[in-house]
N, C-alpha and C positions, 0 to 999 in steps of 0.2 A: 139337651139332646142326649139319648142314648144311641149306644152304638154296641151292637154285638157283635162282636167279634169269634168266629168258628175256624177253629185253627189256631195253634199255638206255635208254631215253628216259627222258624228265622221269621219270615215276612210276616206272621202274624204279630208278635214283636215287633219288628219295624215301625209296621203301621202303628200299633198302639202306641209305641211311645210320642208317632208324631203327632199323632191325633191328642194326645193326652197334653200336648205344648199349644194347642189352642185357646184362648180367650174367647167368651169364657170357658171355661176346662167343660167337654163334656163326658158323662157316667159312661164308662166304656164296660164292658162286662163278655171275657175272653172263655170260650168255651176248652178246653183239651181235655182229652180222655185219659193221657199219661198224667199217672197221680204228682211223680216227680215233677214232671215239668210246668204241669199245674202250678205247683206248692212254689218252684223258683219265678215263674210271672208274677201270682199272687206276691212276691213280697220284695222286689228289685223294681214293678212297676206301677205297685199299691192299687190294684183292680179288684173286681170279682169276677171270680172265679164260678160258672155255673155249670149246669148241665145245658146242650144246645136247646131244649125247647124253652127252659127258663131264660137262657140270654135273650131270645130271639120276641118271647113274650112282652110287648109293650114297646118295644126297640122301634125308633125313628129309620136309622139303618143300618142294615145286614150286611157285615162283609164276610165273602166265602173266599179260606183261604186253607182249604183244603187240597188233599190232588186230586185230579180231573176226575181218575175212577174212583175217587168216593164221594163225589160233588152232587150226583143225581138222588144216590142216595141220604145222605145228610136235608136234601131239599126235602125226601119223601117222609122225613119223620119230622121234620118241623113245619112244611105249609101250615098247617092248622092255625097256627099262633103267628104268623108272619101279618103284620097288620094293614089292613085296606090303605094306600098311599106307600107305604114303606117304600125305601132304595134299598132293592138288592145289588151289592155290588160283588161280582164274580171277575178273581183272579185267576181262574182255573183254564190253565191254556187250551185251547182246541175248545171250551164246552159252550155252543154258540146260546145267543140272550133269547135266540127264538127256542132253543129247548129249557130251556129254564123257565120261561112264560109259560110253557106248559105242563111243568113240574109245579107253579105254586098258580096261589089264586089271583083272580082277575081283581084290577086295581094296585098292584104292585109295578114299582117303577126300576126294570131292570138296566143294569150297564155292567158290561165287559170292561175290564179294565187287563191292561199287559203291564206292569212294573218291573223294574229292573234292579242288579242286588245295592246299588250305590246309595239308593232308597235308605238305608244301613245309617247312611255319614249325612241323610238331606240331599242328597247328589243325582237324585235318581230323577229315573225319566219315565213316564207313564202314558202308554198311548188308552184313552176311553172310548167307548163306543155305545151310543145308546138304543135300547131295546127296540120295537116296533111300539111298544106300549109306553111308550118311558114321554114323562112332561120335560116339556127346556127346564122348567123349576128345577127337576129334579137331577138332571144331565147336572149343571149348574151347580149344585150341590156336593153330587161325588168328583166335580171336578176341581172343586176349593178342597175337598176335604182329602181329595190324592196328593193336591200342592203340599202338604204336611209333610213331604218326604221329599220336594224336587218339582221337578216341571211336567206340564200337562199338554199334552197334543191330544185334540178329540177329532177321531178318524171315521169313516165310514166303516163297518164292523170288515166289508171284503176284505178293508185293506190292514187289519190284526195282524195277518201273516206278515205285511213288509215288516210293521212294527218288532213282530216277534224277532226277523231277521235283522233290522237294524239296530234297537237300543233293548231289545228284551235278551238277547243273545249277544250280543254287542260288547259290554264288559271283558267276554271272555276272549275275543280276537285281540283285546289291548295287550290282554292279560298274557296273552301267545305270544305277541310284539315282543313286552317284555322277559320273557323266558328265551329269546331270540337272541335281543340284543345282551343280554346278560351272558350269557352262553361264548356270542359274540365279542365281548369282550376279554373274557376269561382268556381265548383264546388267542387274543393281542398281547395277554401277560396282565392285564390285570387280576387283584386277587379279588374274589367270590364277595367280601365285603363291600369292597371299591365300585366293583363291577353293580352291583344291586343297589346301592345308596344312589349312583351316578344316571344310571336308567333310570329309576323312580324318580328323581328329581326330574331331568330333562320330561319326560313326561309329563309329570305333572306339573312344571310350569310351562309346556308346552302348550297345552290342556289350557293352560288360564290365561293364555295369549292369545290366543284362537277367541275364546270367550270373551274376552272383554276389550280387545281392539278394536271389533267391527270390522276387522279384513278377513275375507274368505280364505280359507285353507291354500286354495291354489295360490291367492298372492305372498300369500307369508313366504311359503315354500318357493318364491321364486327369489326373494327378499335376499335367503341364506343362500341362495343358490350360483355363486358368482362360477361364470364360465372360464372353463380348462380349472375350475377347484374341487377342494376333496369333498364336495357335498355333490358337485355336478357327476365327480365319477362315482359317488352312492348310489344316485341317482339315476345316472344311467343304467349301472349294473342292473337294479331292479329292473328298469324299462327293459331287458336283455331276459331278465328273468320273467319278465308278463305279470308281474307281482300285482298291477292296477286289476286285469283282465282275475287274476285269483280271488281276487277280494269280489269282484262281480257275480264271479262263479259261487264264491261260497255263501254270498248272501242269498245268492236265487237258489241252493240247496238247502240253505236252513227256512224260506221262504216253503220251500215246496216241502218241507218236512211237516212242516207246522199244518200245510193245507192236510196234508194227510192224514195226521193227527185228529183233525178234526172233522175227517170224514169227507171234505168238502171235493 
């Protein structure tokens, strides 16, 4: 299988190195324009290196991982070479699969896809969505071939925006928590090292308690929760602060960002 790759940045990296841990390995060939960053893909991830219409020529499928304003464009210089059946698969947020159907030629099997940065460590979550033109074959395919970095949810394309707002933007409300509680502790008297080791741990073995018990969030959380204790008065204080009612609020604003973004 070939796969070409448009876009060399973090994600485009990402992707290839996990597509490049498949059995059997397929020819991956990463297009960047930047000669430097070119020259460090080519030799940290042992690819080729092309110009986009040469990747894109012969290629099974197309991933665009570009940003959104140079997405329409980069289609309009390679259609030509994009091959009757191909997967396009478009990470480019807001740029919907029915403008890209009309950017390349017919017979081409489009899907949106939203990844998120954990994608990085395998850890990532990927919401897909398939074209108006797109076969289950092919849905099917960009969604084994997303698994390479983490897990797959295939959504109705409306619903991208929750995506966006839950696990495409999502990393970084943890990433808030922790600058929270770090912060928060410092100012208990722990020092800055203590304080960062001690978050990051609870965290992420909180993280892997959630995941692999099988008990929902809310039971865990009632589990540690013993009444008249120091997790109940955490607990409340947040309830006091509306901290549940914030997290709603800011998922329906980065929700409603995304729609706008995308025109919709």
């Amino acid at each position: 299988m070939r796969i070409a790759i448009l876009g060399g940045g973090v994600m485009g990296e990402t992707l290839a190195t996990g597509l490049l841990r498949r059995e059997p390995r397929p020819q991956v060939v990463v297009a960047e324009k930047r000669a430097e960053r070119a020259a460090e893909l080519a030799a940290s991830l042992d690819v080729v290196i092309a110009e986009p219409l040469d990747a894109v020529a012969g290629a099974d499928v197309v991933v665009l991982v570009v940003k959104p304003q140079d997405t329409m464009a980069l289609l309009d210089e390679v259609r030509s070479v994009i091959p009757t059946g191909a997967v396009v698969i478009s990470i480019a947020a807001g740029i919907r699969t029915a403008s890209i159907e009309q950017a390349v030629a017919g017979g081409v099997n489009v899907v949106r896809a939203m990844p998120n940065t954990p994608a990085r460590i395998d850890q990532g979550v990927t919401g897909i969505s398939a074209g108006a033109g797109c076969s289950p074959e092919a849905l099917a395919l960009a969604e084994e071939l997303m698994a390479s970095v983490g897990l797959v949810v295939t959504v109705p394309e409306d619903l991208q925006d929750a995506v966006t707002a839950v696990s495409g933007s999502g990393p970084a409300y943890l990433f808030y928590l922790a600058e929270a509680m770090t912060s928060a502790g410092m100012d208990l008297g722990l020092d800055e090292a203590d304080a960062i080791r001690m978050v990051n741990q609870t965290l992420l073995g909180a993280a892997m308690l959630l995941s692999s018990s099988g008990e929902s969030a809310a039971d865990l959380r009632r589990k540690v929760t013993s009444p008249g204790g120091t997790t109940a008065a955490a607990i409340g204080t947040m309830d006091d602060h509306e901290v549940a009612e914030g997290v709603r609020a800011a998922l329906r604003a980065a929700r409603d960002r995304s729609r706008e973004l995308s025109g919709a």
